[in-house]
mmCIF entry with sequence, helices, sheets and N, C-alpha, C, O atoms, coordinates in Angstrom:
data_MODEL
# 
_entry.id   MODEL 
# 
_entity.id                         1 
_entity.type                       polymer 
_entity.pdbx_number_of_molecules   1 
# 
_entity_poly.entity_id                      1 
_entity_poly.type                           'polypeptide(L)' 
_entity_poly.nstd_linkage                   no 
_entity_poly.nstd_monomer                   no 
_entity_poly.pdbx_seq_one_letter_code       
;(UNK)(UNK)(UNK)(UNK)(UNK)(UNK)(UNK)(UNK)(UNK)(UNK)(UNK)(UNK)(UNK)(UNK)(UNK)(UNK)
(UNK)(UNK)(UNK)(UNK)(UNK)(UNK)(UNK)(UNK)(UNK)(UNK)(UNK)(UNK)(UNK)(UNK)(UNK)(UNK)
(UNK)(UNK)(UNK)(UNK)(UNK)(UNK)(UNK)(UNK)(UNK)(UNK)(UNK)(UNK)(UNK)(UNK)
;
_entity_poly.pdbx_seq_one_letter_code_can   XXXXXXXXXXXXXXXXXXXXXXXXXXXXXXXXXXXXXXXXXXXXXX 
_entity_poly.pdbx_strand_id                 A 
# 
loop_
_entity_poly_seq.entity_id 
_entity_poly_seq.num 
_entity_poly_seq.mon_id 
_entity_poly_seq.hetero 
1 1  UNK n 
1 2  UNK n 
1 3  UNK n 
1 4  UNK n 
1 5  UNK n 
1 6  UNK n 
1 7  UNK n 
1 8  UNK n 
1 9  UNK n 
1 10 UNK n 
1 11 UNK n 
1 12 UNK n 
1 13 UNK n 
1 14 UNK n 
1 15 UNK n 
1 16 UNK n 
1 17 UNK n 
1 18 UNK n 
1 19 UNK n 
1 20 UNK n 
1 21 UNK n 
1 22 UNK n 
1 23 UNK n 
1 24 UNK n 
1 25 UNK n 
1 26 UNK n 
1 27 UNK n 
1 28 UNK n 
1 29 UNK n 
1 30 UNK n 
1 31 UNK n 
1 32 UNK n 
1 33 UNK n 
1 34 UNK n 
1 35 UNK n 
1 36 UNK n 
1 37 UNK n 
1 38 UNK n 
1 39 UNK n 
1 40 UNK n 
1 41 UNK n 
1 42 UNK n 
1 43 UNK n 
1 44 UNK n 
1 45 UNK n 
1 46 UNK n 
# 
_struct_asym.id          A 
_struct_asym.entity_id   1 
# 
_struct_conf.conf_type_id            HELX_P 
_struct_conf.id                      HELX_P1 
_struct_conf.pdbx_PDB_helix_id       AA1 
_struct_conf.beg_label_comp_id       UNK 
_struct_conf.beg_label_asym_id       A 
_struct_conf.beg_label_seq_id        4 
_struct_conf.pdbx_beg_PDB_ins_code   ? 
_struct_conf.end_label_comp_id       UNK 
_struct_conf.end_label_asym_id       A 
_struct_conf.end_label_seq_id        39 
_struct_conf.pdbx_end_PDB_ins_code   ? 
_struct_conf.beg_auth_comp_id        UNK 
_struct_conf.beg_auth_asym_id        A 
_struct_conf.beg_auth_seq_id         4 
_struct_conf.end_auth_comp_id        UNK 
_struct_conf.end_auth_asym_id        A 
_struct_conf.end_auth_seq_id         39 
_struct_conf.pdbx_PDB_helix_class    1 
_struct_conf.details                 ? 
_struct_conf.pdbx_PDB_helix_length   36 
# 
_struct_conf_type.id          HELX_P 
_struct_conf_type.criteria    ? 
_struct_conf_type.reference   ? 
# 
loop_
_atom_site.group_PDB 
_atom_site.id 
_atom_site.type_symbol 
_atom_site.label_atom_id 
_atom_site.label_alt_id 
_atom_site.label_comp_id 
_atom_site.label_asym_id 
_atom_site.label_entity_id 
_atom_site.label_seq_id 
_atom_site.pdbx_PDB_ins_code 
_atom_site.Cartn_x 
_atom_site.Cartn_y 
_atom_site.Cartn_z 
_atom_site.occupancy 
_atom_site.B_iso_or_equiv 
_atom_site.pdbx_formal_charge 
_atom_site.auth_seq_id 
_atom_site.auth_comp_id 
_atom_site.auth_asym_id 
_atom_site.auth_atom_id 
_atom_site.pdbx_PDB_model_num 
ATOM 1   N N  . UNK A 1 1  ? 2.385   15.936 -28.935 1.00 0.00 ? 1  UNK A N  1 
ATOM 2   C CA . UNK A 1 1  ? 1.040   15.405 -28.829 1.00 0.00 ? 1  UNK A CA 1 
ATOM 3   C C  . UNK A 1 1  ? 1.037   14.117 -28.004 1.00 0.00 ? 1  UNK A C  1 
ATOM 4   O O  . UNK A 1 1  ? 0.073   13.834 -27.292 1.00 0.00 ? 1  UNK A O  1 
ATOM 5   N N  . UNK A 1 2  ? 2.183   13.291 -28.108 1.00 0.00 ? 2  UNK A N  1 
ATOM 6   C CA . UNK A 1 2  ? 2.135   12.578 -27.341 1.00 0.00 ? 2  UNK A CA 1 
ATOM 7   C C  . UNK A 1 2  ? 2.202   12.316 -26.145 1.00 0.00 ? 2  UNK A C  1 
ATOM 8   O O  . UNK A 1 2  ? 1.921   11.320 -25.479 1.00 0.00 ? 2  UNK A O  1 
ATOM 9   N N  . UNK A 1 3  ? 2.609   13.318 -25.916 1.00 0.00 ? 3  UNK A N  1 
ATOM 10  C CA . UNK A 1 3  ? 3.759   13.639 -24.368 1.00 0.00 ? 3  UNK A CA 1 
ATOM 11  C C  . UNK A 1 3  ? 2.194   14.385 -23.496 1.00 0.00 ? 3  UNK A C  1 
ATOM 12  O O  . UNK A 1 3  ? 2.066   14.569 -22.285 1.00 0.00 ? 3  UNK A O  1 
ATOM 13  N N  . UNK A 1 4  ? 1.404   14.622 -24.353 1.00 0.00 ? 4  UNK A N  1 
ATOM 14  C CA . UNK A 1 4  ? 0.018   15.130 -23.628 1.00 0.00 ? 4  UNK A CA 1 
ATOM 15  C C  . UNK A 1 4  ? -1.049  14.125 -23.526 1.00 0.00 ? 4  UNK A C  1 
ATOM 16  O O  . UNK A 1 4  ? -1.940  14.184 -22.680 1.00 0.00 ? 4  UNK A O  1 
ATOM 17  N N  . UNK A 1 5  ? -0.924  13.108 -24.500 1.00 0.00 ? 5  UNK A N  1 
ATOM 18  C CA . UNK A 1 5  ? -1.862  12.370 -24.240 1.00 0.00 ? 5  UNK A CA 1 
ATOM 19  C C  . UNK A 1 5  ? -1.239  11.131 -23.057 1.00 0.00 ? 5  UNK A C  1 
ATOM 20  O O  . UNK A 1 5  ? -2.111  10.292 -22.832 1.00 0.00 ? 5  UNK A O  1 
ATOM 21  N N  . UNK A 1 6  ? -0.507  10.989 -22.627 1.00 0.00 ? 6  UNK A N  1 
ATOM 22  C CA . UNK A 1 6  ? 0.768   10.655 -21.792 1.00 0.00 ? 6  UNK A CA 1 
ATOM 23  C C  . UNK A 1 6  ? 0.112   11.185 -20.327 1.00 0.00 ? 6  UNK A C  1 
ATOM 24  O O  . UNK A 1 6  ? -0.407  10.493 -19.451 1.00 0.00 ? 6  UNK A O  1 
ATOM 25  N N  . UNK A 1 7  ? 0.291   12.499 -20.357 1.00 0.00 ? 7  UNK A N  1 
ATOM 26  C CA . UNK A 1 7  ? 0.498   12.694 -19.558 1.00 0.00 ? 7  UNK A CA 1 
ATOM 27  C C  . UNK A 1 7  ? -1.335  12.996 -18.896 1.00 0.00 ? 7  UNK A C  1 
ATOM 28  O O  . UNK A 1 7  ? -1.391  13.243 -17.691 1.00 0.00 ? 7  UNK A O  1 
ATOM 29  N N  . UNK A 1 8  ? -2.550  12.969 -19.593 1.00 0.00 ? 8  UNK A N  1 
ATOM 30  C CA . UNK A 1 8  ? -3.806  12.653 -19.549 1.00 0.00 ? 8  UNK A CA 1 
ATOM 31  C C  . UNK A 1 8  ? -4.107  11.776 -18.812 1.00 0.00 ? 8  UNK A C  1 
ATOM 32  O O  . UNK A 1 8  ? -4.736  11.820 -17.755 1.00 0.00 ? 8  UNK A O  1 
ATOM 33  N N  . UNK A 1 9  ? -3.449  10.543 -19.609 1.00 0.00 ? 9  UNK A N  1 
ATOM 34  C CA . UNK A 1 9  ? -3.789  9.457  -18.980 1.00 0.00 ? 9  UNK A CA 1 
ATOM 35  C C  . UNK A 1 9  ? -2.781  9.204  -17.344 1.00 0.00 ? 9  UNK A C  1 
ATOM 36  O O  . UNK A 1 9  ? -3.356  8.566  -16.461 1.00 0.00 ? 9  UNK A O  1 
ATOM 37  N N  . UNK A 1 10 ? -1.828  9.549  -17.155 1.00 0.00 ? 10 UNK A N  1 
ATOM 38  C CA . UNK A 1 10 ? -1.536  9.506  -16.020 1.00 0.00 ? 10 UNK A CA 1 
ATOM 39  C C  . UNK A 1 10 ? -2.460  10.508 -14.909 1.00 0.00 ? 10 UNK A C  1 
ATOM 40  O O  . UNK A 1 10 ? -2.898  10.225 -13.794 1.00 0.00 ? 10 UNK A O  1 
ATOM 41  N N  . UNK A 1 11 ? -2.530  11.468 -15.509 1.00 0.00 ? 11 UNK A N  1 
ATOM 42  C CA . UNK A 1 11 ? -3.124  12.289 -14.444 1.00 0.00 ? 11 UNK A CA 1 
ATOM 43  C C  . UNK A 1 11 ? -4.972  11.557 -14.906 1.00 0.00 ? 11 UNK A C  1 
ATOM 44  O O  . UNK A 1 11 ? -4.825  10.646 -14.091 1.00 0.00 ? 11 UNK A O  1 
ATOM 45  N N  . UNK A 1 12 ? -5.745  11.404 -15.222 1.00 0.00 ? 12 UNK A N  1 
ATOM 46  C CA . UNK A 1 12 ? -6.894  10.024 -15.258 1.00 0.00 ? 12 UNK A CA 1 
ATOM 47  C C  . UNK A 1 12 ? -6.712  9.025  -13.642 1.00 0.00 ? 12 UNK A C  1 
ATOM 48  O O  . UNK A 1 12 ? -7.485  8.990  -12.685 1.00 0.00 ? 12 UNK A O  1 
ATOM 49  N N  . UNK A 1 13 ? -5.343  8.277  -13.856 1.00 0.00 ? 13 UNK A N  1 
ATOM 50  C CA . UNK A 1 13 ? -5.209  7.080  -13.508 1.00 0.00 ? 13 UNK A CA 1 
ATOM 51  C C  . UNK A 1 13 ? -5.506  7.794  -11.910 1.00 0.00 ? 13 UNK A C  1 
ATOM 52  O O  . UNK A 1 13 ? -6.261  7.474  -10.992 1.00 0.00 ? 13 UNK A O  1 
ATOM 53  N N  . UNK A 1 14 ? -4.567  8.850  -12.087 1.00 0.00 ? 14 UNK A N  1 
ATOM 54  C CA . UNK A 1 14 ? -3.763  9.356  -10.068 1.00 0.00 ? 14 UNK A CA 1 
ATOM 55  C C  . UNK A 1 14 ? -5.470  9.728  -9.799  1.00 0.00 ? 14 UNK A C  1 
ATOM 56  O O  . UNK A 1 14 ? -5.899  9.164  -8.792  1.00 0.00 ? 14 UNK A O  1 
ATOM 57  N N  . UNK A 1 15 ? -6.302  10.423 -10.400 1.00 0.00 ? 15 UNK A N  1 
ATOM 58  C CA . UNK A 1 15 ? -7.567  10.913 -9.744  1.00 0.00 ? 15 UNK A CA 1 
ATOM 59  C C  . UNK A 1 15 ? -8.547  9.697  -9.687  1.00 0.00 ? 15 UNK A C  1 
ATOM 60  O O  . UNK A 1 15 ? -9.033  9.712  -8.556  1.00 0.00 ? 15 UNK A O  1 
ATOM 61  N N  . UNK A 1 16 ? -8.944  8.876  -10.251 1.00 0.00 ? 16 UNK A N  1 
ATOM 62  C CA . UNK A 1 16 ? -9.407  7.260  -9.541  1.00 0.00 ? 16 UNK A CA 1 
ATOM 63  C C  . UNK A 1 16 ? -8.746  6.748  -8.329  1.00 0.00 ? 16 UNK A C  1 
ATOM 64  O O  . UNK A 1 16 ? -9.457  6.239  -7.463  1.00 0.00 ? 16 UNK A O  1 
ATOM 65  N N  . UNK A 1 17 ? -7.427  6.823  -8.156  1.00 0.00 ? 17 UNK A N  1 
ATOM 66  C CA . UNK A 1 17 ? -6.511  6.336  -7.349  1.00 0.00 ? 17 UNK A CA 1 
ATOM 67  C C  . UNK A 1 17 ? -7.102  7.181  -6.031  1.00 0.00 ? 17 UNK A C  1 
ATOM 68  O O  . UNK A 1 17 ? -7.205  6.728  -4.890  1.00 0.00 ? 17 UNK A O  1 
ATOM 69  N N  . UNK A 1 18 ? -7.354  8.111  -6.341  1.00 0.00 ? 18 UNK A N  1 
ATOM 70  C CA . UNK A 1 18 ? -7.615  8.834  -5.022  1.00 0.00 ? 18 UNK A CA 1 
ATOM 71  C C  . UNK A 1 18 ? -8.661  8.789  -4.691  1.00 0.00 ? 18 UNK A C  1 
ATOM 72  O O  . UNK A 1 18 ? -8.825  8.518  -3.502  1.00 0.00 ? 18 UNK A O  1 
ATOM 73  N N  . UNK A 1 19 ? -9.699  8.988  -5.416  1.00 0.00 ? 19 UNK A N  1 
ATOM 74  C CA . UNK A 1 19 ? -11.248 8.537  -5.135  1.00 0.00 ? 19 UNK A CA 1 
ATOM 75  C C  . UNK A 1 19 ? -11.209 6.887  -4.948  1.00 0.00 ? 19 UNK A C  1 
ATOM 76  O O  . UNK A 1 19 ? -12.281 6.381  -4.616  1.00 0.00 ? 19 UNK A O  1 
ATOM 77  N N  . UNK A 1 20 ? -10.678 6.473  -5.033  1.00 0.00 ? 20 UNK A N  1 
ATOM 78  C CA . UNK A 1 20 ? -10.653 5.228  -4.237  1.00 0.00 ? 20 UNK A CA 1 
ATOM 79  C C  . UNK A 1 20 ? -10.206 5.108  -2.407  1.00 0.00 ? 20 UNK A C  1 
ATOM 80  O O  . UNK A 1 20 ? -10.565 4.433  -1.443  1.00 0.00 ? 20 UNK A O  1 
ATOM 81  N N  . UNK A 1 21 ? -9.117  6.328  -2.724  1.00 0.00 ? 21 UNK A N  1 
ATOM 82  C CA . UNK A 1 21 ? -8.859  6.068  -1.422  1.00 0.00 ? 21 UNK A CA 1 
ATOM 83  C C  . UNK A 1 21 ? -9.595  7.159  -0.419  1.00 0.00 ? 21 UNK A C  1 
ATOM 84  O O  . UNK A 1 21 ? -9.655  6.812  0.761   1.00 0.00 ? 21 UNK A O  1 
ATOM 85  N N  . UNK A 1 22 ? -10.068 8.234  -0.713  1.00 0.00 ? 22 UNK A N  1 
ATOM 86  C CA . UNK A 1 22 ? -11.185 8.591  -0.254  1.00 0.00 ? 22 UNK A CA 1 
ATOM 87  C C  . UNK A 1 22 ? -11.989 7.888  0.058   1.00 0.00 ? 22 UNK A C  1 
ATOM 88  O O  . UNK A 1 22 ? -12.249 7.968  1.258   1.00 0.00 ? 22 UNK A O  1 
ATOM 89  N N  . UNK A 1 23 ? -12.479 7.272  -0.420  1.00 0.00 ? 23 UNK A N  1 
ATOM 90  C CA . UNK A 1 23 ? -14.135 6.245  -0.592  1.00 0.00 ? 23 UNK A CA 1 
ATOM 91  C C  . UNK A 1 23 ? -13.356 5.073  0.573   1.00 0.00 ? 23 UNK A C  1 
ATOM 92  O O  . UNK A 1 23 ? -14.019 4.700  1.540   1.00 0.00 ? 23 UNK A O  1 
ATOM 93  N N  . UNK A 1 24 ? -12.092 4.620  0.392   1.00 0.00 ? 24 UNK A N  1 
ATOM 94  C CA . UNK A 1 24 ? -12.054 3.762  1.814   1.00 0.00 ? 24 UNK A CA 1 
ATOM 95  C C  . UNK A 1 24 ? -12.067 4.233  3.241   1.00 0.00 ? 24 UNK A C  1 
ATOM 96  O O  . UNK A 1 24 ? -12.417 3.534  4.191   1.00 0.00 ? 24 UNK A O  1 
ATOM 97  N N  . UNK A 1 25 ? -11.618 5.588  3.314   1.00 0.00 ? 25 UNK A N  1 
ATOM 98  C CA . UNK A 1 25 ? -11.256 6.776  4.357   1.00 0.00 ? 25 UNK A CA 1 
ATOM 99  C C  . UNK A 1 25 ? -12.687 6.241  4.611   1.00 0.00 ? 25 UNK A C  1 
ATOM 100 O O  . UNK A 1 25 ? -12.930 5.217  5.249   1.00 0.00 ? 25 UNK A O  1 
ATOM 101 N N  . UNK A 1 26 ? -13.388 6.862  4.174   1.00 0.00 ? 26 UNK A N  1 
ATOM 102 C CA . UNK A 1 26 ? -14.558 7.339  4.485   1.00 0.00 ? 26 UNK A CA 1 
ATOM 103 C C  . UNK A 1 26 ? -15.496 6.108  5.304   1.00 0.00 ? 26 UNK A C  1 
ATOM 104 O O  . UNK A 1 26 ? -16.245 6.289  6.264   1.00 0.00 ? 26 UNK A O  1 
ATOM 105 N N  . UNK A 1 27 ? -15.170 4.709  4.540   1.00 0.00 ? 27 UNK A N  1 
ATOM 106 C CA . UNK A 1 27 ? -15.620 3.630  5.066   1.00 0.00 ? 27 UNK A CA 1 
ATOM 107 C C  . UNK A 1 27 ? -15.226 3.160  6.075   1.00 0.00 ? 27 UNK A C  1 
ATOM 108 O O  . UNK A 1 27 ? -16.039 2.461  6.680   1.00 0.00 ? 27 UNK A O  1 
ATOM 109 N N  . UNK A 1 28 ? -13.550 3.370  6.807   1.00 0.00 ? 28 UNK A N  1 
ATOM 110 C CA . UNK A 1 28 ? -13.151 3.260  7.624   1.00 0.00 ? 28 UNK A CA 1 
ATOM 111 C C  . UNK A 1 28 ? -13.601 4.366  9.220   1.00 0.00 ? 28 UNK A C  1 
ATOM 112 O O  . UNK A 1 28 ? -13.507 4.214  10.438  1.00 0.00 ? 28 UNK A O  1 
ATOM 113 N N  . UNK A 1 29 ? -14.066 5.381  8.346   1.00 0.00 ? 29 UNK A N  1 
ATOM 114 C CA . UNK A 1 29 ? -14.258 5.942  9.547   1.00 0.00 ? 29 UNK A CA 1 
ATOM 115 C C  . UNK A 1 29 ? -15.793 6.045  9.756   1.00 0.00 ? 29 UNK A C  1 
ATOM 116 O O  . UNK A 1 29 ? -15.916 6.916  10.617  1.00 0.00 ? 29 UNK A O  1 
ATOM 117 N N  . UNK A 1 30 ? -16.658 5.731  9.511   1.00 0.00 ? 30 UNK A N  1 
ATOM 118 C CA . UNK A 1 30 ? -18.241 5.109  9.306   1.00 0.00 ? 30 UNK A CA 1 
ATOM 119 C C  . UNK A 1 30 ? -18.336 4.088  10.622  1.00 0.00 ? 30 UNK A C  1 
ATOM 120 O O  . UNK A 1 30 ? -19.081 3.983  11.596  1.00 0.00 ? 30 UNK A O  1 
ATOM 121 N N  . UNK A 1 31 ? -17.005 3.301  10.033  1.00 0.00 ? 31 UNK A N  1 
ATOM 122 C CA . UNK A 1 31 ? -17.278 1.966  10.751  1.00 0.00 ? 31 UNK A CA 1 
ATOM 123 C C  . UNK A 1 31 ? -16.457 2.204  12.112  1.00 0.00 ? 31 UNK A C  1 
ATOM 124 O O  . UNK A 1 31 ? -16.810 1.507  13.063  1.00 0.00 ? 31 UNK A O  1 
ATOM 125 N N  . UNK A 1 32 ? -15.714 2.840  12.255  1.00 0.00 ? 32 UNK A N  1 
ATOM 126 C CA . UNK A 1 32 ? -15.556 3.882  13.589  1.00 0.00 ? 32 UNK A CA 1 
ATOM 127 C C  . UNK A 1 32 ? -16.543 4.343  14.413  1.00 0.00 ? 32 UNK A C  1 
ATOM 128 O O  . UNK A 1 32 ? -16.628 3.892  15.555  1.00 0.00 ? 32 UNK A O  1 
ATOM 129 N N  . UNK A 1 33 ? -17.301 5.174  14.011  1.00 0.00 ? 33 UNK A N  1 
ATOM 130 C CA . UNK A 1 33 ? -18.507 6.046  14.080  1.00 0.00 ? 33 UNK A CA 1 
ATOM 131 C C  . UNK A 1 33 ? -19.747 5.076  14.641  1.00 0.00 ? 33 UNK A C  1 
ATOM 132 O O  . UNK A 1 33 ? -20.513 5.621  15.435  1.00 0.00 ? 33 UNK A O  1 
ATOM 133 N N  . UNK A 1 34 ? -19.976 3.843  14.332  1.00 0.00 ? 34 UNK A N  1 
ATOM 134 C CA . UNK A 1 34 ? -20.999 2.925  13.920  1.00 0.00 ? 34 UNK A CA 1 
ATOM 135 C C  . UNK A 1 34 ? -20.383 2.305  15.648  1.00 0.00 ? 34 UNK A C  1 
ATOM 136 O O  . UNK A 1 34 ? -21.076 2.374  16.663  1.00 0.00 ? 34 UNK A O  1 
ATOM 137 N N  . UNK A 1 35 ? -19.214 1.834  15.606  1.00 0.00 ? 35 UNK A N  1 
ATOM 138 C CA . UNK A 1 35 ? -18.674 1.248  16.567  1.00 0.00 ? 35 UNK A CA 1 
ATOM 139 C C  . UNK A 1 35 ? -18.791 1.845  17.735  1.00 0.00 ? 35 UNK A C  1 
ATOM 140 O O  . UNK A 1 35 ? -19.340 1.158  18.597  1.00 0.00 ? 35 UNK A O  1 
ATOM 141 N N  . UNK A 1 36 ? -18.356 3.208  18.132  1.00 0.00 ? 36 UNK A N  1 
ATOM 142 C CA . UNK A 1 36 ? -18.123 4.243  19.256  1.00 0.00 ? 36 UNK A CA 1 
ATOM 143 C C  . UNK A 1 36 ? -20.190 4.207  19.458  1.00 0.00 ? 36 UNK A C  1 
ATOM 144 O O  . UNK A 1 36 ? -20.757 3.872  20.498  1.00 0.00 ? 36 UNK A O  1 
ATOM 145 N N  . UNK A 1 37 ? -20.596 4.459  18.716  1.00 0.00 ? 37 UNK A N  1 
ATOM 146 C CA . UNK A 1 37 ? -22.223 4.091  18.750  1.00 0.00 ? 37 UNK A CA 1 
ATOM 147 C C  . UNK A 1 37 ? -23.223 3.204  19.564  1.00 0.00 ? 37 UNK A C  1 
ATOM 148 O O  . UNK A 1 37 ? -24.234 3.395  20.240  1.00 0.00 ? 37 UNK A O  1 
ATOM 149 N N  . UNK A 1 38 ? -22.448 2.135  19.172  1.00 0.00 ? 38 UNK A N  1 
ATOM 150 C CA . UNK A 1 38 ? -23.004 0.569  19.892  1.00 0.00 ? 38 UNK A CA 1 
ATOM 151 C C  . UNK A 1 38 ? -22.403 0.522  20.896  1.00 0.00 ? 38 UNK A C  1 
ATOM 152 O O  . UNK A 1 38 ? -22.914 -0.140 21.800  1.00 0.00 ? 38 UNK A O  1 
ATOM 153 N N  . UNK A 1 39 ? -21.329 1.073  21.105  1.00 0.00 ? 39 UNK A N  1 
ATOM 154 C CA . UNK A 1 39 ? -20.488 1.119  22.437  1.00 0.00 ? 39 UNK A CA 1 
ATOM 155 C C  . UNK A 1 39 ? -21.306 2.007  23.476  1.00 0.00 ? 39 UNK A C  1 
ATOM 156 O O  . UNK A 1 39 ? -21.796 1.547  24.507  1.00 0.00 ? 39 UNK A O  1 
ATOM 157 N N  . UNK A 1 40 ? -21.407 3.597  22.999  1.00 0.00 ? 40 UNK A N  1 
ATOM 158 C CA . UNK A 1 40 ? -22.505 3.994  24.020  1.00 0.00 ? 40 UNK A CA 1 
ATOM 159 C C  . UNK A 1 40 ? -23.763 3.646  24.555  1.00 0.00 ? 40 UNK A C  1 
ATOM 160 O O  . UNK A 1 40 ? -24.312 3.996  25.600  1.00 0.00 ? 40 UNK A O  1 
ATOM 161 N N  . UNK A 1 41 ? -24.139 2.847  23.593  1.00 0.00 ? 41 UNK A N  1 
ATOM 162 C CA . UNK A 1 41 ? -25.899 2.195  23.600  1.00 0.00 ? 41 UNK A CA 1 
ATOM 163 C C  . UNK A 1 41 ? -25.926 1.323  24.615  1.00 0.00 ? 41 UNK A C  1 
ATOM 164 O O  . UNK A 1 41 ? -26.618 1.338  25.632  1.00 0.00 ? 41 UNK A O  1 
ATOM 165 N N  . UNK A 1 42 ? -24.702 0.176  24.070  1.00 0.00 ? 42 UNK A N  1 
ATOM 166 C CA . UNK A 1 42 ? -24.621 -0.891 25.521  1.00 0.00 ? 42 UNK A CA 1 
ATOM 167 C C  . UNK A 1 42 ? -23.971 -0.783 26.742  1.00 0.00 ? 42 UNK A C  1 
ATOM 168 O O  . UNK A 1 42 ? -23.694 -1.776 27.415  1.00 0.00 ? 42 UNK A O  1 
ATOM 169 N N  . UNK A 1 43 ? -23.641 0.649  27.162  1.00 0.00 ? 43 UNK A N  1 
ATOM 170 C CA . UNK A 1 43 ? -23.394 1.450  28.305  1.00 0.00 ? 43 UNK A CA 1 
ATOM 171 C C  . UNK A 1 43 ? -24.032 1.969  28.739  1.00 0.00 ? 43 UNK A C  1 
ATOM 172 O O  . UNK A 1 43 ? -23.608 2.200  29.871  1.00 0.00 ? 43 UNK A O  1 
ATOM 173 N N  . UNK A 1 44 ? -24.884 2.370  28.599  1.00 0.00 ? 44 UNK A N  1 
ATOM 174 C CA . UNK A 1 44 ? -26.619 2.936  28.584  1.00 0.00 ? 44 UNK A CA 1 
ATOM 175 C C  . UNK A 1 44 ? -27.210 2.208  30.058  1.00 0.00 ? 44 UNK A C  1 
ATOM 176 O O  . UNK A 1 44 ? -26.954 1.005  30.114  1.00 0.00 ? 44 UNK A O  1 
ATOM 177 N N  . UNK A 1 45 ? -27.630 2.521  30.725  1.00 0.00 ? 45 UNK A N  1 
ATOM 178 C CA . UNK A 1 45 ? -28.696 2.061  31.534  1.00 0.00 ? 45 UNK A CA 1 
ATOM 179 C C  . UNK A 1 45 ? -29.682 1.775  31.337  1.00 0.00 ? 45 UNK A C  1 
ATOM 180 O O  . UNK A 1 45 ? -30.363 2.801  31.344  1.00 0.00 ? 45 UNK A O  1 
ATOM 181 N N  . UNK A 1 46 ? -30.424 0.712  31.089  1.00 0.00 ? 46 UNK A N  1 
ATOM 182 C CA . UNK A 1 46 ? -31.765 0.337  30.494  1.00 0.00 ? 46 UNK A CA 1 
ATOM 183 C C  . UNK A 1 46 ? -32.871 0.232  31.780  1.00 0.00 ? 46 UNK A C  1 
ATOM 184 O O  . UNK A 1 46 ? -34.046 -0.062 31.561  1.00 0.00 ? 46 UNK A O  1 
# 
């Protein structure tokens, strides 16, 4: 019983761990996206 509630909480901890690092992925490449953006705009011919 223990060895399961053990092992719960590790596998808990690893799936936050990853939705964290998802959720930065995701922010990192936004701000990619956002960037390559403003870059075409002020290449633009007005």
């Amino acid at each position: 019983m223990r060895t399961l509630i053990i092992l719960a909480a590790l596998g808990a901890s690893l799936c936050l761990s990853a939705c964290n690092t998802i959720s930065g992925a995701g922010k990192d490449v936004s701000s990619a996206g956002h960037a390559v953006t403003d870059t075409a705009n002020d290449a633009k011919p007005h």
